[in-house]
N, C-alpha and C positions, 0 to 999 in steps of 0.2 A: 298719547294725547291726554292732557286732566280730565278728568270725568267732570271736577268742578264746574271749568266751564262748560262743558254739555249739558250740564244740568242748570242753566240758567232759568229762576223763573217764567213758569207763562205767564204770566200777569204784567212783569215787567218788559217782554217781549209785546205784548197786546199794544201796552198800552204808549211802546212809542211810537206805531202809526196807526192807531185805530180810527183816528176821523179822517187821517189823510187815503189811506187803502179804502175806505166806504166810498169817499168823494172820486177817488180812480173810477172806482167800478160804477160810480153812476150816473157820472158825465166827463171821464177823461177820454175820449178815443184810443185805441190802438192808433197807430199811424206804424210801425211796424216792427220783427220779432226777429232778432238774429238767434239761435242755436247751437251749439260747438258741444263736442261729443265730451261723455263724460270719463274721466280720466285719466287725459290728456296735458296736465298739471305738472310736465318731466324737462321745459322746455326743450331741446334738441335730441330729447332721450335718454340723456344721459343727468341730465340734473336733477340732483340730491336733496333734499329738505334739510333745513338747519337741522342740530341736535337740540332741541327746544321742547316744552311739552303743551307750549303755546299754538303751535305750528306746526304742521305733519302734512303729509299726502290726503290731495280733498280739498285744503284749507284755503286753496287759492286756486282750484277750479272751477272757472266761469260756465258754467252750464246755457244761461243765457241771456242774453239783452233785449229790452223792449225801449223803445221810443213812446210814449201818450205824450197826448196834445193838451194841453190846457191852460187857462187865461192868461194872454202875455208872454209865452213861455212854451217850453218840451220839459217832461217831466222822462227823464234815462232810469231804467230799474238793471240792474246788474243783479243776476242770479247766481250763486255756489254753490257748489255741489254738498258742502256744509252748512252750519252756521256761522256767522261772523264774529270773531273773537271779541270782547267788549272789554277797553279797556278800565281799569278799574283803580282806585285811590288804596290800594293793598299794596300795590308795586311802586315800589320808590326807585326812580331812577336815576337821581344825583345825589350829591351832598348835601345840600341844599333842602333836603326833605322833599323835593319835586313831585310827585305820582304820575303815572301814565296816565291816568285823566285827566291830571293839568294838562302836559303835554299835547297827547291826542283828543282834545274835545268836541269830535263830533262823532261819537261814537266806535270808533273803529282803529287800528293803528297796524296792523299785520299786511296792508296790501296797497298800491298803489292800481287803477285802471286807464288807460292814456285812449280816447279815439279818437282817430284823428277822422276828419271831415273830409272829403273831396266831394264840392259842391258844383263841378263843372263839367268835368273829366276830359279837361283839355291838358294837354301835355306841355310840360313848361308854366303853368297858369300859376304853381304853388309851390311848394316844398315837399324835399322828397326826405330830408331829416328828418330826425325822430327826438326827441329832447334828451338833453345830455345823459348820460348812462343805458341809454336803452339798446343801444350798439345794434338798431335796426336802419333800413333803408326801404323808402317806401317806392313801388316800381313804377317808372315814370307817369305812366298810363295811369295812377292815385294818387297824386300827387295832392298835397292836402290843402285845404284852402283854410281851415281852422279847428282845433286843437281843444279836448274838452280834456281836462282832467280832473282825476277825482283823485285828492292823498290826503294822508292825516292833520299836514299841517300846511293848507292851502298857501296863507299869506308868507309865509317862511319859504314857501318853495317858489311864489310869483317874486320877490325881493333877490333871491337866489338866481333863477332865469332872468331877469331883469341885468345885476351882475355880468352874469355870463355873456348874454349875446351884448350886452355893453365891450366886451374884452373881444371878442370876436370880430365887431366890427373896427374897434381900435388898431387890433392886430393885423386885420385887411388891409385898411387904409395905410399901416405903417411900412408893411410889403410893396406897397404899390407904389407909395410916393414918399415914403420915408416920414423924419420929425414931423409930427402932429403940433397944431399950435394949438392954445389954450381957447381960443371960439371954435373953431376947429373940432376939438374934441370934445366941446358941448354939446355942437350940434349935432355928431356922431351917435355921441350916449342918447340926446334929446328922441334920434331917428329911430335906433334902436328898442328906447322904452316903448313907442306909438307902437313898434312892427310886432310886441310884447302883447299888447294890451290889445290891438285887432285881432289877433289872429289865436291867442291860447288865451285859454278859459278857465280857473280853478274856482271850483264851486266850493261855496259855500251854504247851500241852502241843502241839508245833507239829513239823510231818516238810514237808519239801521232796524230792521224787523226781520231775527231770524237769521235766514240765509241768503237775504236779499238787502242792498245799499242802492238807495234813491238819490238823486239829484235833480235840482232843478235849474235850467238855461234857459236866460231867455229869450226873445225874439230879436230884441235888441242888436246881440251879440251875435246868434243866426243869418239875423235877416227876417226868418220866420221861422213858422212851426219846421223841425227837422223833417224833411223829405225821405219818401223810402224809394226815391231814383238815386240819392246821392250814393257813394260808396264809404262805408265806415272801416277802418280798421282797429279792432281791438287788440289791444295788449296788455297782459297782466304782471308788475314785479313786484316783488315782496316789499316794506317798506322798511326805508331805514327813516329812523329820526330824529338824527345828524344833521343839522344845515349845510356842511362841507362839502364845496364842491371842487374841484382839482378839474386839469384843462387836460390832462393827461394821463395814464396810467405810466408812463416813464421807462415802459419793457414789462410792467409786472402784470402775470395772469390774475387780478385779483379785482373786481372791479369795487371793493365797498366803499372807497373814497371819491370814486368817477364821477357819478351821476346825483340827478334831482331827486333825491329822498330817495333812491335805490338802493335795496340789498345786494351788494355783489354775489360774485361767482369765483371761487378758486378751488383750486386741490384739495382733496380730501374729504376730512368732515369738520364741523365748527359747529358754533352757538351762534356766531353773531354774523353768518354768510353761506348761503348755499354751495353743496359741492359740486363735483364733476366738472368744473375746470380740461379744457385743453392744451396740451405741453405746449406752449410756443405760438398762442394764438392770445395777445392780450387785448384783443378788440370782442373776444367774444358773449354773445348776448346772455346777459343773465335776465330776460324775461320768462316766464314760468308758463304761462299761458296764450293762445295768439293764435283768433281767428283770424280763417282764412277761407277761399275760396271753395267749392267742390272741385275735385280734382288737384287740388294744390296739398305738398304736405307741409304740415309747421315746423318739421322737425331739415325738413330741407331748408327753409327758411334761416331758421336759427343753427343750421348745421354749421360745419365744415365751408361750404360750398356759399354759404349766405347768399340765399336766391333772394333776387328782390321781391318785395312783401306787397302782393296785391289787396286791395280794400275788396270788402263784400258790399255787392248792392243786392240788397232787401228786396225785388220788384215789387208793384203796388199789388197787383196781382195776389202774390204769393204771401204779402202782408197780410191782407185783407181776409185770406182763409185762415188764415192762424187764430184760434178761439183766444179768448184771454181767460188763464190758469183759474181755476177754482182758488180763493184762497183756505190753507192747512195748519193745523195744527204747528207742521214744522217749519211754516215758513211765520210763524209767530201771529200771524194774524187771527181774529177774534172770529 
């Protein structure tokens, strides 16, 4: 791991949430507090961290999630068990003279977080996919009603899903009833972009402080403030950022071209995809991270066996005791 980036000023850590962490702590509510053990960063146990010095064990485990409430809106805190790697105009990453803070501009570029929403917990009521590359299944009974995500390069990834389930439902409809005509497959794309735009959410209203990454959703897009009856389920995968997305892996155990701004999984070791790859299984999930229930393992989830992936519900109860964190030193705050 660089010691460089460990050693990122406090000053500069303070000061990019210092009025917004004052205003949490002194009229945002808790509304409530998910938890996931610390070290758990292996997905299925067997996965590897790239060879990177950007990115190692720690760097992508979510220690824990909080939902606050505030004007218009749910403000999401995503906690790691690190600090969050800050991209910077040192690293050039095309021809072009590019830097990964072109690139990645809102702070962050090493990790993508996906939770999905189930707002009803009626069976059937939503979707039990999971966005392309995630190679999860969500189990009926969590079925998601809407889809918040957080990656480095939001608008690049919403234009990319937007693509994607446009081809998806193309491809339905052309199974079903064959040649597509050209109103036809306007109105297809047209359907698809709306089921985009209802239902998954990329933020952009984004804070990096430490080892914590803020977002803000708003009611709008909820409905209202986030509820701690609903069921959330989180997931963590490394981030690639590549816009290329592929409809298939084709046989190959490698997923770095599969999914929405995901770092794949294959054999071995690499720089530019996590290892521990299984011989002969090219569906398998290269998420890193991934709450789950008491009593549930994640490592079954993402194993061999791919149990389906129940969502955690927060009870209000159990929300309501959870104190909210002192802010420290390490979590960059003043």
């Amino acid at each position: 791991m660089s010691h460089v980036r460990r050693a990122l000023p406090a000053l500069i850590l303070a000061s990019t949430l210092s009025t917004a962490c004052h205003s949490r702590r002194a009229g945002e509510p808790l509304l409530f507090r998910l938890e996931d053990p610390v070290g758990d960063d292996h997905g299925d146990g067997e996965l590897v961290y790239p060879v990177r010095t950007d990115l190692g064990r720690g760097d992508l485990d979510v220690v824990s999630v909080q939902a606050l409430g505030m004007e218009g809106g749910t403000r999401f805190e995503v906690t790691f068990a690190h600090p969050i790697a800050r991209p910077t105009r040192a690293h050039t990453v095309d021809i072009g003279g590019g830097t990964l803070a072109d690139i990645a501009r809102h702070g962050f570029y090493t990790f993508n977080v996906d939770i999905y929403v189930d707002q009803d917990h009626v069976v059937g009521s939503g979707r039990t996919d999971t966005l392309p590359g995630r190679g999860l299944a969500l189990a009926p009974e969590s079925a998601w009603d809407k889809a918040l995500v957080l990656t480095p390069r939001p608008y690049e990834a919403r234009e990319q899903l937007h693509k994607r389930w446009r081809q998806v439902a193309l491809a339905a409809h052309r199974a079903e009833h064959g040649p597509v005509s050209g109103k036809e497959e306007r109105r297809l794309e047209a359907v698809a972009d709306q089921e985009v735009d209802a239902r998954v959410f990329f933020a952009t209203r984004i804070q990096v402080s430490g080892r914590t990454v803020s977002f803000e959703v708003p009611d709008v897009f909820l409905g209202e403030h986030a509820r701690a009856d609903w069921g959330y389920a989180v997931a963590v995968t490394g981030a690639s950022l590549d816009r290329k997305v592929e409809l298939s892996l084709l046989g190959a155990n490698d997923t770095q071209a599969s999914g929405l701004m995901v770092m794949g999984i294959g054999p071995g070791v690499s720089e530019a995809r996590f290892g521990g790859a299984r011989t002969g299984d090219p569906d398998q999930s290269p998420v890193v991270d991934l709450l789950v229930p008491s009593g549930i393992a994640q490592e079954a989830v993402l194993g061999p066996a791919k149990s389906p992936w129940p969502a955690v519900v927060p009870t209000p109860a159990a929300s309501a005791a959870v104190p909210m964190p002192a802010p420290t030193e390490a979590d960059g705050t003043p």
